[in-house]
C-alpha positions as CSV (number, residue, x, y, z in Angstrom):
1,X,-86.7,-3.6,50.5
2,X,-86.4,-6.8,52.2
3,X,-83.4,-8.2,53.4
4,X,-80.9,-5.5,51.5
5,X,-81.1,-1.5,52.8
6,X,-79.4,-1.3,49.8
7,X,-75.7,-2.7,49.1
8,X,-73.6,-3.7,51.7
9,X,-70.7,-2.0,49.7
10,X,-71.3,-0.1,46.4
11,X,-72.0,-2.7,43.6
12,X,-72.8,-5.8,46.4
13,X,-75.4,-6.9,46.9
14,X,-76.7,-11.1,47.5
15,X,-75.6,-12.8,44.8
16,X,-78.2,-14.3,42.3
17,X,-78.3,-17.9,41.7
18,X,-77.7,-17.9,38.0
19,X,-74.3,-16.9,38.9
20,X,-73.8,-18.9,42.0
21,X,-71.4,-21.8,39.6
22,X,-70.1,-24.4,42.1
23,X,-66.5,-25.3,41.6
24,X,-64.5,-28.4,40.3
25,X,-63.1,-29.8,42.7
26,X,-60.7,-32.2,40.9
27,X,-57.3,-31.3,42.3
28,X,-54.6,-32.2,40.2
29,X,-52.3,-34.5,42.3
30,X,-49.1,-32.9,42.6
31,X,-45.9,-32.9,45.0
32,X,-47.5,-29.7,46.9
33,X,-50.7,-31.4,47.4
34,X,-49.2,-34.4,47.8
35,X,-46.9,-33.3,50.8
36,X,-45.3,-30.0,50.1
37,X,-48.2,-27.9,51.2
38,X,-48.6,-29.2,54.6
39,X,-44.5,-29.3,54.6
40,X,-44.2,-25.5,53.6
41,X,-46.6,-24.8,56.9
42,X,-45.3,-26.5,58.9
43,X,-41.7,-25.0,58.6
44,X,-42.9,-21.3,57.6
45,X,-45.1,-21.5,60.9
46,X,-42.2,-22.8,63.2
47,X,-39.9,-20.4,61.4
48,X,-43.0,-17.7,62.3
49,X,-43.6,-18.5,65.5
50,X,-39.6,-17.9,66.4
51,X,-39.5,-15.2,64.7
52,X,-42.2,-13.2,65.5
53,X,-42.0,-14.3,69.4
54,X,-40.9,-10.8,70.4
55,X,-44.0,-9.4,69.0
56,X,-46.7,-12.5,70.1
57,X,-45.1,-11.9,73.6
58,X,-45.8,-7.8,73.3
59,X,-49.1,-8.6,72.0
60,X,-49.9,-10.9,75.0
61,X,-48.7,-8.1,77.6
62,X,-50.9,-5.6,76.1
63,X,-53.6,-7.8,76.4
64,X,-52.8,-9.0,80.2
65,X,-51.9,-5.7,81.2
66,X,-55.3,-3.6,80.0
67,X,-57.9,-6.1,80.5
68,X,-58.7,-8.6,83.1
69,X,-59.1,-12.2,81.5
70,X,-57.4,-14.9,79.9
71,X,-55.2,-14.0,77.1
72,X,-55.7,-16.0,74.3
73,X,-59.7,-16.7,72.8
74,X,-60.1,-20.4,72.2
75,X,-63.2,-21.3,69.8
76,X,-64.5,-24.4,68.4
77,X,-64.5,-24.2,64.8
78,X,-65.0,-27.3,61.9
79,X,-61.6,-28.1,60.1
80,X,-60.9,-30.7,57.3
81,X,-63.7,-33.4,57.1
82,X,-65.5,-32.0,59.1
83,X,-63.1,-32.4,62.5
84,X,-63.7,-29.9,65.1
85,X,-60.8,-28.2,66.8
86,X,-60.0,-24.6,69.3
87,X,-58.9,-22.0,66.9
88,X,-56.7,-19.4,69.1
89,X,-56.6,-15.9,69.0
90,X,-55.3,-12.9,70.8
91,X,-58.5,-11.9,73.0
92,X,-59.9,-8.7,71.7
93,X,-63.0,-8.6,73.4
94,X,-64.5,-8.4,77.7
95,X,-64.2,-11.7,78.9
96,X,-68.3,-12.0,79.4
97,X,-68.6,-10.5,76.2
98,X,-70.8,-13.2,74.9
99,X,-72.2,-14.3,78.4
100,X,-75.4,-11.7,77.6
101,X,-75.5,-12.0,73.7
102,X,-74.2,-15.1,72.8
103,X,-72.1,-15.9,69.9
104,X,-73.1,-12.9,67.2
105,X,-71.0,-11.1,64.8
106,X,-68.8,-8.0,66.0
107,X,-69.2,-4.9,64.6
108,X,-66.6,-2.5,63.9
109,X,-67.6,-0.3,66.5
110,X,-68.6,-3.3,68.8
111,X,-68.9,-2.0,72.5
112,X,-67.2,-5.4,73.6
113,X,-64.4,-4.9,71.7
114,X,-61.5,-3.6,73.9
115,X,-59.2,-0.5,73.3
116,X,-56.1,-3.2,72.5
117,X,-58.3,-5.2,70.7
118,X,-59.5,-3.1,68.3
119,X,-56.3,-2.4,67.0
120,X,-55.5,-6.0,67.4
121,X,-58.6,-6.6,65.2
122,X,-57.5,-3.6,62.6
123,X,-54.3,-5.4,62.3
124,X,-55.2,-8.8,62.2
125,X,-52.1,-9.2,64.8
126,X,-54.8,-11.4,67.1
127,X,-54.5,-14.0,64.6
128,X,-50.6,-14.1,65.0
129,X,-51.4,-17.5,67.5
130,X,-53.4,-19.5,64.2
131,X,-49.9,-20.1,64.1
132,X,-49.8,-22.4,66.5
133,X,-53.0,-24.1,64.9
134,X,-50.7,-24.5,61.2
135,X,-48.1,-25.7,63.6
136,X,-50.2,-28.6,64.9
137,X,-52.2,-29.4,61.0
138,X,-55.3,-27.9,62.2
139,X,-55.0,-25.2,59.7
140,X,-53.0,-23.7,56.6
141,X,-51.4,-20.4,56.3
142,X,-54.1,-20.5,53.0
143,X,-57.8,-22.0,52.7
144,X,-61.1,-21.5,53.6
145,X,-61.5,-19.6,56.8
146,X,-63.2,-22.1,59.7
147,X,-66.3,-21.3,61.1
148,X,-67.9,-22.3,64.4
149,X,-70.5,-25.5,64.2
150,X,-73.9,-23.8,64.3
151,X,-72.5,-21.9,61.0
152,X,-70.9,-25.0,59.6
153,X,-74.3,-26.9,60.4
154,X,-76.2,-23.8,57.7
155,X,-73.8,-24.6,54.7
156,X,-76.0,-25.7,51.7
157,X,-74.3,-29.0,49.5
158,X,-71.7,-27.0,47.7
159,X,-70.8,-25.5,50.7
160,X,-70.0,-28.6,51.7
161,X,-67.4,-28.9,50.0
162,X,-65.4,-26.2,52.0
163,X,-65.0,-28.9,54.4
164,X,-62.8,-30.4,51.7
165,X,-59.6,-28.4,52.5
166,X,-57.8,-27.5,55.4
167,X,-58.8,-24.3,57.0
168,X,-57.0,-21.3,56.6
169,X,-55.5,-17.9,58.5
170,X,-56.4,-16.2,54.9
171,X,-57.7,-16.4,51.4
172,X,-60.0,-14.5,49.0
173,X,-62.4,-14.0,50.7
174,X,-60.8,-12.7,54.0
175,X,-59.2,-10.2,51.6
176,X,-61.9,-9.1,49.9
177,X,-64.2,-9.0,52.8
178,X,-61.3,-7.6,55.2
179,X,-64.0,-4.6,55.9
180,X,-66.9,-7.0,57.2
181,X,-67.1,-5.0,60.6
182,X,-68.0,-1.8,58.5
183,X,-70.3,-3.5,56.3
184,X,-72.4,-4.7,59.2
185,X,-71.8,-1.6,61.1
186,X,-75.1,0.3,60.7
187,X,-77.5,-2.9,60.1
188,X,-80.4,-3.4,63.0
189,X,-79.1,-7.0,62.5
190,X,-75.5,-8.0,61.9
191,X,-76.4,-12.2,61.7
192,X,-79.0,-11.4,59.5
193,X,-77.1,-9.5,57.3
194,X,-74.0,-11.1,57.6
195,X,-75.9,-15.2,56.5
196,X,-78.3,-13.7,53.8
197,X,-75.6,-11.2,51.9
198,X,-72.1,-11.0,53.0
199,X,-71.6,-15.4,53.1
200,X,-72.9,-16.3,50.4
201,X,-70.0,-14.3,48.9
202,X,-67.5,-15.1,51.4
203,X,-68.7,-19.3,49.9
204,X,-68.2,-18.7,46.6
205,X,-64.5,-17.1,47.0
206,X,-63.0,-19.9,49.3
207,X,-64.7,-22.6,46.7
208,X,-62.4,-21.0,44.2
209,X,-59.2,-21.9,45.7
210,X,-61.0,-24.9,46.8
211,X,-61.6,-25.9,43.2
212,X,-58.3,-24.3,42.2
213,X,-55.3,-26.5,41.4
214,X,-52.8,-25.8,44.9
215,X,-49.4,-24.5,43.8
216,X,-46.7,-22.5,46.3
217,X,-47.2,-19.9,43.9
218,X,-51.0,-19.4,44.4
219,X,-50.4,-19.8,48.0
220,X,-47.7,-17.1,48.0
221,X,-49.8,-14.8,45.9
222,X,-52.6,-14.8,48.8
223,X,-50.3,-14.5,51.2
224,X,-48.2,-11.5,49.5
225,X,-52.0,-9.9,48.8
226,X,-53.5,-10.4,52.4
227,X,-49.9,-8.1,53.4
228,X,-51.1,-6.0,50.8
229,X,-54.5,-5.1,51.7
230,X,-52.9,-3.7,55.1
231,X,-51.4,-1.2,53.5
232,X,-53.2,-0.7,50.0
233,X,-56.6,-2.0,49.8
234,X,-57.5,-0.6,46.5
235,X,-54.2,-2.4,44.8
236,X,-55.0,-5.5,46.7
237,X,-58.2,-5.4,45.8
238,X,-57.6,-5.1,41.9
239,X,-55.4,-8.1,41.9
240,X,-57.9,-10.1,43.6
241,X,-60.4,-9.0,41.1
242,X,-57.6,-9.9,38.2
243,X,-57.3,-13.2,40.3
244,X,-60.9,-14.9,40.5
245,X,-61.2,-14.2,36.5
246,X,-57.6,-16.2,36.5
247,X,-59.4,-19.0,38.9
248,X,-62.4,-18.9,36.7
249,X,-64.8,-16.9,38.8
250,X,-67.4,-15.3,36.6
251,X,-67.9,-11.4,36.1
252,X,-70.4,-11.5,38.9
253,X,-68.1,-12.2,41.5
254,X,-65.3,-10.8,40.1
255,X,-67.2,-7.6,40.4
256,X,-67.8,-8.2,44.3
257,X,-63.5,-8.5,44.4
């Protein structure tokens, strides 16, 4: 059958290139993209980051306490124009996890993963530190998720263009592909998989808000639907299906949402 043993998820499978549109990418100059998005992260992550301090200082016991190792995961990832910069993270994984393997996609049932981590992982709380990269302009609470050089160094033209916007903790396409681990769960090989089906996808979201015209209300909405798919998946799925037909995905990929 090729590359696809069937769908990664009922109704996915790679997209076909009569339906892989690029997006526009003429942003309307406004006051939020002007000034007011990078001013709304700024003060929503230092009001996060004071906030939330009880629970980033739990999370870091828990990590400390049941695994030996640093506590936070530093990565080099590729941020606006192409600038590269250490993402953190809560570490979720052995410290010589990738000392055998090298850098490959985790699984949901990932031996490497630790017990803490994985629930770190299922909650997303080991991203609670990104905060720290919104903090310093590195990233934005929404926009294309950053991905490590070698991956950066695959991305086709319009691809690109990701490169465009600052990186984000969440968009579309972290919603939509929120169950990733379970996807590449059962294939012989996960970086196959994951490069051939599961980004091309993952592109073709992020270049919607890419393309889309920034507002504090779009970037609420993906925050208020990333909350969402935590606790109802299906609803947050719907309205992420409602919203790539709003952002002018076509059927195709509004099918995959």
């Amino acid at each position: 059958m090729g590359v696809m043993e069937g769908h990664v998820r009922p109704g996915i499978e790679s997209p076909s290139k009569r339906g892989a549109r690029p997006a526009p990418l003429a942003q309307r100059v406004t006051l939020y993209v002007r000034g007011g998005k990078r001013a709304f992260d700024f003060v929503a992550s230092l009001a996060g980051l004071a906030i939330l301090s009880p629970l980033l200082l739990l999370c870091a016991l828990l990590v400390r306490l049941t695994s030996r190792g640093p506590i936070l995961f530093r990565q080099r990832r590729v941020g606006l124009g192409g600038r590269p910069f250490d993402v953190l993270k809560f570490r979720t994984m052995r410290p010589d996890a990738e000392k055998a393997t090298g850098a490959i996609i985790a699984q949901q049932e990932d031996p490497r993963i630790t017990r803490v981590g994985r629930f770190l992982r299922k909650t997303r709380l080991d991203e609670l530190p990104q905060l720290w990269n919104v903090l310093r302009g590195d990233m934005s609470f929404v926009g294309p998720r950053p991905n490590v050089p070698r991956e950066t160094a695959l991305y086709t033209p319009v691809e690109q263009r990701l490169l465009a916007a600052r990186p984000g903790i969440t968009d579309l396409a972290s919603i939509v592909f929120a169950d990733e681990g379970e996807i590449l769960r059962a294939s012989p090989d996960p970086d196959l998989r994951y490069h051939q089906v599961i980004r091309p996808w993952k592109s073709r979201l992020a270049m919607l808000y890419v393309g889309a015209h920034w507002s504090l209300r779009t970037d609420l909405r993906l925050l208020w639907l990333t909350g969402m798919n935590a606790i109802a998946r299906p609803r947050a799925l719907a309205a992420c299906a409602a919203w790539v037909c709003r952002l002018g995905g076509d059927q195709e990929l509004a099918r995959v949402a």
